[in-house]
C-alpha positions, 0 to 999 in steps of 0.5 A: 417657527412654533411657539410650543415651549416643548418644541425644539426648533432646529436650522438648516445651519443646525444640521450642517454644524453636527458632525456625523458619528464615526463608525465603531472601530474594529467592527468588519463590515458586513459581506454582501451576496456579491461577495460570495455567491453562495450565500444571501446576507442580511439582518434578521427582521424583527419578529424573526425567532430566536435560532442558533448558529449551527458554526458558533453555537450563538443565539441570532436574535433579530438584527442580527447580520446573517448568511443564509445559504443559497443551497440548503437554506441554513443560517450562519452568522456572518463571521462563521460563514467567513470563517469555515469558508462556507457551509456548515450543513454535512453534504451540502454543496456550498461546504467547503469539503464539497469544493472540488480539489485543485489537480496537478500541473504535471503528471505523477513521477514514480521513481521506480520504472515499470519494466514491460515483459514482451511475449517473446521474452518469456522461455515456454519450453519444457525443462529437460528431465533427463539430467534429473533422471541420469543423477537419481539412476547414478546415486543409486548405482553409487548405493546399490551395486557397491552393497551388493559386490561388498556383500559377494566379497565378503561371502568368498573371504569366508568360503576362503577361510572355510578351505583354509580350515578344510587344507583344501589350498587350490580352493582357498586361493580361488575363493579369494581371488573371487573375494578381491576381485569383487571388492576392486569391482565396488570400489571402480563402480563407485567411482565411475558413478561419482565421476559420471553425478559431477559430469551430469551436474556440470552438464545441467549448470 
């Protein structure tokens, strides 16, 4: 035992009769490298410059718990590493964008069904062009000839008026039998040519 006033003796019984101080609460324990792989967490040495963490926008003084990552080399501190789960570094591998996405157990399934036309399937073969044809040839019977027979009875109802005027009666009659048959011609041309544009028709469908 010194005999310095100024000394302060302690025991053995000393130390074992100080209770230990109890860790604070509600302070999360520091990750370690195990932990997560990706990053190296320790406390910045002292003399270590003052640099900011990229996630928390906080200044890391020396002491400070970090986690510097294993890829690029940028410090966090530890509890921003935690919480972005990763990398802040745009690009970097430990990122936690750069994670590969986990891909589906099944197969997608599409409702609608995908309908497979075989070569066989597929009509090649020309499409007739005689129906169109007979059908414009019709309608311009249908146009054509009734002008044509209308304009001829019209010319013999004249002329028969003209013998009328002149008495030349034989004249007369023949004219207008002229001027009528003609005109029943136009009629029975028009309906043979709309009977026969409704039978090409039907024929088509």
């Amino acid at each position: 035992m010194s005999t310095d006033p100024d000394r302060i003796n302690i025991s053995a019984d000393d130390i074992r009769r100080t209770p230990m101080p109890a860790p604070p609460a509600n302070v999360p324990a520091a990750p370690s490298s195990s932990e997560d792989a990706r990053s190296r967490v320790y406390q910045l040495p002292e003399g270590h410059h003052t640099i900011t963490c990229p996630y928390a926008q906080v200044s890391l003084r020396p002491g400070t718990t970090v986690a510097e990552c294993t890829a690029c080399g940028q410090i966090h501190l530890d509890q921003s590493w935690l919480e972005n789960d990763g990398c802040t570094t745009y690009g970097c591998c430990n990122a936690p964008s750069a994670q590969p996405a986990s891909r589906p157990s099944t197969a997608p399934n599409f409702s609608t069904p995908t309908t497979t036309v075989a070569p066989g399937d597929v009509d090649l073969t020309p499409a007739p062009i005689a129906g169109p044809v007979i059908q414009i040839v019709l309608g311009a019977m249908c146009l054509f000839f009734p002008v044509v027979t209308g304009i001829v009875a019209l010319v013999y109802a004249l002329k028969t008026n003209e013998h009328i005027a002149a008495r030349q009666y034989v004249s007369a009659n023949h004219s207008r039998s002229l001027s009528k048959g003609w005109s029943t011609a136009g009629w029975v041309i028009i309906a043979i040519s709309v009977l026969l544009v409704f039978v090409a028709i039907a024929a088509e469908a």
